[in-house]
BAMIDO-24649 format. One record per residue: residue in one letter; y, z, x of N, C-alpha, C in turn. Coordinates in steps of 0.2 Angstrom, whole numbers, plus 5000, padded with zeros to 4 digits. Each point is the difference from the previous one (the first is absolute). Layout:
<recs>
AYZXYZXYZX ...
</recs>
This chain:
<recs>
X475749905128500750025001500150085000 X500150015006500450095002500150014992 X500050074998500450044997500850005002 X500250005005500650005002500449964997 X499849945005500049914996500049994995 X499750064993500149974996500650044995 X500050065002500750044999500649945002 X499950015007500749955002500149934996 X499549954999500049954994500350034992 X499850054997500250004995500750035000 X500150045003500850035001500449945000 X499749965004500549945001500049954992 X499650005000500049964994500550044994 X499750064998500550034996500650015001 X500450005008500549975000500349954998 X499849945003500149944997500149994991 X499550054998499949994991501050034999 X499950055004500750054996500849945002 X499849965007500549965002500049964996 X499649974994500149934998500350044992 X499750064999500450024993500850035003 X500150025005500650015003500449944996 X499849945006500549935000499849934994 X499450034995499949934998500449994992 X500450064999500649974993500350055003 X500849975003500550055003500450034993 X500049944994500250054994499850064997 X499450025002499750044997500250065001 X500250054995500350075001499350045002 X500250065001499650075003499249994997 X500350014992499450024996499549944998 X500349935004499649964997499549995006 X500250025007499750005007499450064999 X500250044996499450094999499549964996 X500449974993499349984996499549945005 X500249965003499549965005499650045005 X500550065003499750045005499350004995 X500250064995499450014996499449984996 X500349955001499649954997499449985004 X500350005008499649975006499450055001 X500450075001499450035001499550044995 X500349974994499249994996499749995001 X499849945006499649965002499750025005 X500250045004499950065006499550024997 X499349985002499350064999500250075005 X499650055000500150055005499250024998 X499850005007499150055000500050055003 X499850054998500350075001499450035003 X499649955003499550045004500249995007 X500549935000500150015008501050015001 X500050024993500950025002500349935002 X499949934998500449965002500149944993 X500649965001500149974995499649894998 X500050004998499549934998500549974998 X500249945004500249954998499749964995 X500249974996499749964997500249924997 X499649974999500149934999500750004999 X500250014993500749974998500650045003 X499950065005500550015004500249965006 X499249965004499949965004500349934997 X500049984992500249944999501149984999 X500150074998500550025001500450005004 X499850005007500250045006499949915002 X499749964997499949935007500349974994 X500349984994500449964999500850044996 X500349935000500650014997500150054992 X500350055000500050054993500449964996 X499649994994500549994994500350064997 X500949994997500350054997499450014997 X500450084998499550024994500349984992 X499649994997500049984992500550054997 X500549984991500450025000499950084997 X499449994997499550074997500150065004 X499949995008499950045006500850015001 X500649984998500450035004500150074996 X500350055005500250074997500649994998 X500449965002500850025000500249954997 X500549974994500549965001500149975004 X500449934997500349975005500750015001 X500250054992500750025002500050105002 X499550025002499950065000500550025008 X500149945004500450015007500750004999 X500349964996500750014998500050064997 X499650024994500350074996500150075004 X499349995007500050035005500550025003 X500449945001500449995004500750024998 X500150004995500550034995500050094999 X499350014998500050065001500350035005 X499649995006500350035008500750005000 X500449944998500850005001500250044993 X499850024995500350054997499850095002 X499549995005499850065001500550065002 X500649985006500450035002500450044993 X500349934996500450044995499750044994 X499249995000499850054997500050085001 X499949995008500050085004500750014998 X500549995001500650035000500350024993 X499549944994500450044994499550075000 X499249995003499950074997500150065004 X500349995007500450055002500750034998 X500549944998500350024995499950054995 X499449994995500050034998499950095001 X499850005004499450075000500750025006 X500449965004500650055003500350024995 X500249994995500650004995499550074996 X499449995000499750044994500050075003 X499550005008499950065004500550025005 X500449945001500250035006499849975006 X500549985007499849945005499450065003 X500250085003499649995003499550054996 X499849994996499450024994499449975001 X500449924997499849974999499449975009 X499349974996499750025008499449895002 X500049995004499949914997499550004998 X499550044999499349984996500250004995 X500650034996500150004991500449955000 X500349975005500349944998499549924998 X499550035007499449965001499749964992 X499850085000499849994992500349994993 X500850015000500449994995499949915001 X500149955007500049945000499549974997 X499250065001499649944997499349985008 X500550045006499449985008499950045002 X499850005007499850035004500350035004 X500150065001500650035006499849945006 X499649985003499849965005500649934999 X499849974992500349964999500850015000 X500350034997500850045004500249985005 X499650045006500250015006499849925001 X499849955000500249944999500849985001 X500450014996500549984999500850065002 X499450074999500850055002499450055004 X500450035005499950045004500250074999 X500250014994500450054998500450024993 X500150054998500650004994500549975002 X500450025003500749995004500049905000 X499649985002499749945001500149974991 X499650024997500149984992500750054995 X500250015002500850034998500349945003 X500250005005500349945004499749934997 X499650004998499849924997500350004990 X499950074999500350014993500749984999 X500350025006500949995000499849925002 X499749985006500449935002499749944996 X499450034995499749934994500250004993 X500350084999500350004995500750024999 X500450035004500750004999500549955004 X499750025005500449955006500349914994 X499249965000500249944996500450014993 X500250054998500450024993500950015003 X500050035006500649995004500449945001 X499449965002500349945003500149964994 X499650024994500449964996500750024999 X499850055000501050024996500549985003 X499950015008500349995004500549915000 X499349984998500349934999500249974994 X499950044994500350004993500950035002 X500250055005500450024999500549955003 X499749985006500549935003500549984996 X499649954996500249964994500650034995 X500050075001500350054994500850025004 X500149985003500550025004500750024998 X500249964993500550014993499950044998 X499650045000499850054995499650075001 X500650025001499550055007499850074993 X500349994995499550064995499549964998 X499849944999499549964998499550015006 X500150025006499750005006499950084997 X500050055001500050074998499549994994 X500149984994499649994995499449975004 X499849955004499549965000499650055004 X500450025006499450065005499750044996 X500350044995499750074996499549984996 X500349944996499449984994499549985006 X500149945003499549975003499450065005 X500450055003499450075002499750024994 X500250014995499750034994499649955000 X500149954999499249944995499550005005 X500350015007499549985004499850065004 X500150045000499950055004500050054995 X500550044999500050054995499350024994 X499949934996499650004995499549965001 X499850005007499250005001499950055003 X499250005004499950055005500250025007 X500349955003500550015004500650055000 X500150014993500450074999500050054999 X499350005004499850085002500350035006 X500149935006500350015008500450054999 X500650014999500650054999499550055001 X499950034995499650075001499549985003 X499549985002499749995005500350035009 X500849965001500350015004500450065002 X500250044992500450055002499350065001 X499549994998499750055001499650015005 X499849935005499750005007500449995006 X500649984999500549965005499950055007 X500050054999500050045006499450025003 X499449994995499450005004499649945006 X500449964994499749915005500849985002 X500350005006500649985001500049945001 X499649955002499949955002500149954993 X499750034996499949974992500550004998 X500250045000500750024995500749945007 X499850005006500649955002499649964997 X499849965000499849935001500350004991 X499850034994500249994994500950005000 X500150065004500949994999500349935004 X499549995006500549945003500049924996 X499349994998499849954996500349994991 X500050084998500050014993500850004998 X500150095003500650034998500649965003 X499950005007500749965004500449934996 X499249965000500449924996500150024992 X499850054998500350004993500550014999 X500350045005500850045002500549955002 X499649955005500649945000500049964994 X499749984997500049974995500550024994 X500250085000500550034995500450005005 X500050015005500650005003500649925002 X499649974999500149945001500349974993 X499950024995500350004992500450044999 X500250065002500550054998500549965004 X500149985009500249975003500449944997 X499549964998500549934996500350014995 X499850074995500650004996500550045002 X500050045004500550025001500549945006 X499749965004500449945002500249964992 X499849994996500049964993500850044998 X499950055002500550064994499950034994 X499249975001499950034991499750085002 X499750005006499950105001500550025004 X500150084998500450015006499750035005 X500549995004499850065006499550055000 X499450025004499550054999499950025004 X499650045003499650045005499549974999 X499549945005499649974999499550045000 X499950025006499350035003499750054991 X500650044999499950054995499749964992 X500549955002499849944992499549974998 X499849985006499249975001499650064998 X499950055003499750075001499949984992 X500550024999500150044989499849944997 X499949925001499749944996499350025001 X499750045003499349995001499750074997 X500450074999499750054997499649974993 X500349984995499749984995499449984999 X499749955004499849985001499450035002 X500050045006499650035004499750074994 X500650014997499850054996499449974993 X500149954999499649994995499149965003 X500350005004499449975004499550075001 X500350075005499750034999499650054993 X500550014994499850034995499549964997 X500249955000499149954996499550035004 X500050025005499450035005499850055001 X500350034997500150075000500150074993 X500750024997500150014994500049964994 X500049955002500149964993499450024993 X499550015003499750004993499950074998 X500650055001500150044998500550014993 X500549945000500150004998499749954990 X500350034995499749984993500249925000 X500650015001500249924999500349965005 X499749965002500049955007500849975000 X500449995006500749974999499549945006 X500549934994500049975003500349975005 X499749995009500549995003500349945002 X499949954995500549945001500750034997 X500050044995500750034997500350065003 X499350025003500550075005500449935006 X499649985003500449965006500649944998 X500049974992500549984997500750055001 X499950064999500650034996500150045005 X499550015007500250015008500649975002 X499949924998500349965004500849974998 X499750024994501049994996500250055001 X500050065002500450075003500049975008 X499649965003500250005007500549955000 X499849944996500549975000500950004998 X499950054997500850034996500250025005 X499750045004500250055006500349935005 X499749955002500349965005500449964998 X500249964994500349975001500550025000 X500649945001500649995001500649974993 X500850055000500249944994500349955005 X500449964996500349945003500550045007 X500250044998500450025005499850055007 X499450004999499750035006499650084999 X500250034993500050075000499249994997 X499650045001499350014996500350024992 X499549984995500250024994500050084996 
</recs>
């Protein structure tokens, strides 16, 4: 037999050998296919005087019958190592975005650069660009996975509320505070008032999705009570505006001067004692006059 002939014989066979570990246990994950690979070419002699590879028996026996699985001792992975896997992946998004959060609210959007996010998450900048193409990209995901679904709840809490439009008042304020306010999400404010103009794009997409629907939501309670008769008459645009200072203020001092100060105010009782001044201001007596 040719030299050639016998190159082109072996090639083919070692094909064959790789095709039958390809397809003979389609359960088999990545690392259990590499430990076979390796396994196989154990068995691969090499003679180094003529630079080529030696087949040998048990690769030849290998290759002409049916592969048994490998034993339970040889698997590398679990058998539940592909769900946790799997899990992982689908929390990886909302991992990158809390530790962007972070580091915009700490440095600054554009400070902040994606390899420190990279590694604030725990990966790879490679792995990032996986999922975002960009800051603006994970900003935009920070609003739409974590404020947006807290909107939509309120939104729907309010429905319900329609009697009660200072109960409606009370539940947006408190409820941005528990939810937003007094997590890390209430860094945004200052995050916004102090980049809004460098990224214009960010800053729309927070106020159409953020600010806008929270403004109908007061406005939509100031509105039924004053149809109710229990508020009077107002300068809406102005009234909404003034229900939201409070808040925004306390949102940014936590962020910023508060720990200058010796003794911390609590802001469940600053935003209490906001709200009964704002309420004094709108209601109505029985006969139509504010109090």
């Amino acid at each position: 037999m040719t030299p050639a002939l016998r190159a082109l014989r072996t090639q083919n066979l070692i094909k064959r050998f790789f095709y039958r570990i390809k397809h003979y246990r389609r359960i088999a994950i990545r690392y259990d296919k590499l430990a076979c690979s390796c396994m196989a070419f154990a068995q691969i002699g090499f003679d180094s005087s003529c630079n080529t590879c030696l087949i040998t028996d048990w690769l030849v026996n290998f290759a002409s019958h049916e592969a048994r699985p490998l034993p339970e001792s040889m698997s590398v992975v679990s058998k539940t190592s592909e769900p946790l896997r799997q899990r992982r992946k689908q929390a990886r998004p909302s991992e990158l975005s809390a530790a962007a959060l972070e580091l915009f609210v700490e440095k600054g959007f554009s400070a902040t650069r994606l390899d420190e996010i990279a590694a604030r998450a725990g990966v790879s900048k490679g792995t990032l660009y996986l999922y975002f193409d960009s800051k603006e990209a994970l900003f935009t995901a920070v609003i739409r996975d974590g404020i947006m679904p807290l909107i939509e709840s309120a939104e729907a809490q309010l429905s319900g509320m329609q009697d009660d439009p200072e109960g409606m008042l009370r539940a947006i304020l408190f409820a941005w505070w528990d939810n937003v306010g007094a997590t890390p999400l209430g860094g945004i404010p200052k995050l916004m008032i102090a980049e809004a103009m460098n990224f214009p794009d960010v800053a729309r997409f927070y106020h159409q999705n953020v600010i806008e629907r929270g403004r109908r939501m007061v406005e939509a309670a100031i509105t039924r009570g004053i149809e109710l008769g229990l508020f009077r008459p107002v300068n809406l645009e102005q009234t909404v505006s003034l229900f939201f200072v409070p808040a925004m203020h306390i949102a940014v001092w936590r962020h910023s001067l508060a720990f200058c100060e010796a003794c911390q105010q609590d802001p469940r009782e600053f935003l209490e004692n906001f709200l009964q001044i704002f309420l004094r201001g709108l209601r109505a007596t029985e006969k139509g006059t504010h109090e």
